[in-house]
C-alpha positions as CSV (number, residue, x, y, z in Angstrom):
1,X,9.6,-10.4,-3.2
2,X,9.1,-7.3,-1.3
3,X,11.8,-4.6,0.0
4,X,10.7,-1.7,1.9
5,X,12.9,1.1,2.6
6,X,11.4,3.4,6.0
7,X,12.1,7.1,5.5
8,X,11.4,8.6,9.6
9,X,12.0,11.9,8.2
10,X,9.6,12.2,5.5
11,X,7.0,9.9,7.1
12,X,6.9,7.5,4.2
13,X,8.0,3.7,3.3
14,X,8.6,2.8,-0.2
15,X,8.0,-0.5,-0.9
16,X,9.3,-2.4,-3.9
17,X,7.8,-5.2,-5.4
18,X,9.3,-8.1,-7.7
19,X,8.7,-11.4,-9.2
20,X,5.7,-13.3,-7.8
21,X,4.2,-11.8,-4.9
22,X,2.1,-13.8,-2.2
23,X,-0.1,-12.9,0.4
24,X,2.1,-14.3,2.9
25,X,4.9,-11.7,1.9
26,X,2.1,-8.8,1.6
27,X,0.8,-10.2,5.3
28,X,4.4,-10.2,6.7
29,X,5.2,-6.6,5.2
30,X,1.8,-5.6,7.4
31,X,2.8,-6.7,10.4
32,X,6.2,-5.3,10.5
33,X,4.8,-1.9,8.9
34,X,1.9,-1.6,11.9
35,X,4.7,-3.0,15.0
36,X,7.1,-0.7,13.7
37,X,5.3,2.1,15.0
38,X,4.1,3.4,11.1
39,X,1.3,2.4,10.7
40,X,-0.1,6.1,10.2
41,X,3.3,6.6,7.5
42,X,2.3,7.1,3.6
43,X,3.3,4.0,1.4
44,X,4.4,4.0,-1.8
45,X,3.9,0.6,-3.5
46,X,6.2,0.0,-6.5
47,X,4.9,-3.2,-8.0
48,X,6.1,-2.4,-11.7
49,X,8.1,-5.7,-11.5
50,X,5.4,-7.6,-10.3
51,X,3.0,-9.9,-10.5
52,X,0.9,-12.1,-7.7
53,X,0.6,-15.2,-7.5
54,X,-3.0,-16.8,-9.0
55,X,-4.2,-17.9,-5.5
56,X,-3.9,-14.2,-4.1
57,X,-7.5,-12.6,-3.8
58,X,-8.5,-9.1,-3.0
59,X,-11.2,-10.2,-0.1
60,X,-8.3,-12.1,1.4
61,X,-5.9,-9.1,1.5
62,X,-8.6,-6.6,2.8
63,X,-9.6,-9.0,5.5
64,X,-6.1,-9.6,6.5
65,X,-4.9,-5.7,6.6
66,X,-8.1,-4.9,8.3
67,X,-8.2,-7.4,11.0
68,X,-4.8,-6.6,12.1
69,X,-5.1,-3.0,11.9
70,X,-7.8,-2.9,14.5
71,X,-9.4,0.2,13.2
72,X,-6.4,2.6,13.9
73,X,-6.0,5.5,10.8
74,X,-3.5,3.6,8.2
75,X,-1.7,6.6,6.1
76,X,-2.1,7.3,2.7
77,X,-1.3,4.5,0.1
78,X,-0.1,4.9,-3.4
79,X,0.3,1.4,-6.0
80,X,2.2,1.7,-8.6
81,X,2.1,-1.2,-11.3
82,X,2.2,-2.5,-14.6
83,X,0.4,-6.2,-14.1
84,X,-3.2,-6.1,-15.1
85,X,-4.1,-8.9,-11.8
86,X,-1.9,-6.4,-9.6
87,X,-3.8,-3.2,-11.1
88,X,-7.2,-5.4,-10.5
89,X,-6.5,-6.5,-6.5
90,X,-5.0,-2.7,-6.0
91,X,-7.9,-1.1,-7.5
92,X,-10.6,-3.1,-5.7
93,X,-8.8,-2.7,-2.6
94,X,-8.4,1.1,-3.0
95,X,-12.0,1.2,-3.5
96,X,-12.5,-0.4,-0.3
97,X,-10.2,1.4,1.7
98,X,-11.6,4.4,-0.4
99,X,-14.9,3.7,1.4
100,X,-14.0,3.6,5.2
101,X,-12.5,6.6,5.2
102,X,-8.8,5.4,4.4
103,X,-6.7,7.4,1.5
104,X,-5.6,4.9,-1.8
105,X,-4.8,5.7,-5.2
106,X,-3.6,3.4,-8.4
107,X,-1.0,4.6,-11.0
108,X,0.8,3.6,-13.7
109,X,3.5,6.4,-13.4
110,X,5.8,6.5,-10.4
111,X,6.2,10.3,-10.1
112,X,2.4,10.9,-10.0
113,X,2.3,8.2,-7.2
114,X,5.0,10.3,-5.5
115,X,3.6,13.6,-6.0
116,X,-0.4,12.4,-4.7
117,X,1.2,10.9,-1.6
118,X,3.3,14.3,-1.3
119,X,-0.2,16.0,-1.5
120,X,-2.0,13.7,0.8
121,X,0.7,14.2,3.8
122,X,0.8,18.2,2.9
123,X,-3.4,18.3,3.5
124,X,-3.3,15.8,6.5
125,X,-0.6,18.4,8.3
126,X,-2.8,21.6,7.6
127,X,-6.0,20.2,9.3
């Protein structure tokens, strides 16, 4: 299950992840975060209660998100979690995203999740 809270202010969403997570719900989160106009907004994934669900591949997650992004800048994203499948589809997808051009880091701690996506927004807003 995923529960995102949308912080207009500060230019972030937190996400928080529990139980068994699907595609479907990652999909449905990534359409509501790209029509709800914050799409370029940092995203901090908290997925320290979760796990995903053994159908759930990284090449289906990266093709999804970057199909429906249609090439426009996505923000910086920060996963935090505990679950080694989780930690193994966030870290090949980071590397992906890493690639293109797109901002994506992995932790294991919250508060340096937080403070890397504090950084990221600070260096995006002096260039």
């Amino acid at each position: 299950m995923l529960h995102a809270f949308r912080d207009d202010e500060r230019r972030r969403i937190t996400v928080t992840a529990s139980g068994v997570v699907s595609l479907l719900e990652v999909a449905t989160f990534v359409h509501q975060h790209l029509a709800g106009g914050a799409w370029g907004y940092a995203v901090l994934h908290d997925a320290r209660a979760a796990i995903t669900d053994d159908t759930t591949q990284t090449s289906d997650i990266v093709g999804h998100i970057q199909a429906i992004g249609g090439g426009m800048r996505r923000g910086p994203v920060a996963v935090v979690a505990n679950d080694d499948r989780y930690l193994t589809i966030a870290r090949s997808y980071a590397g992906l995203v890493n690639q293109t051009g797109g901002r994506m880091a992995v932790f294991s701690d919250l508060v340096d999740a937080s403070e890397w996506l504090d950084r990221q927004i600070a260096d995006a807003e002096r260039l």
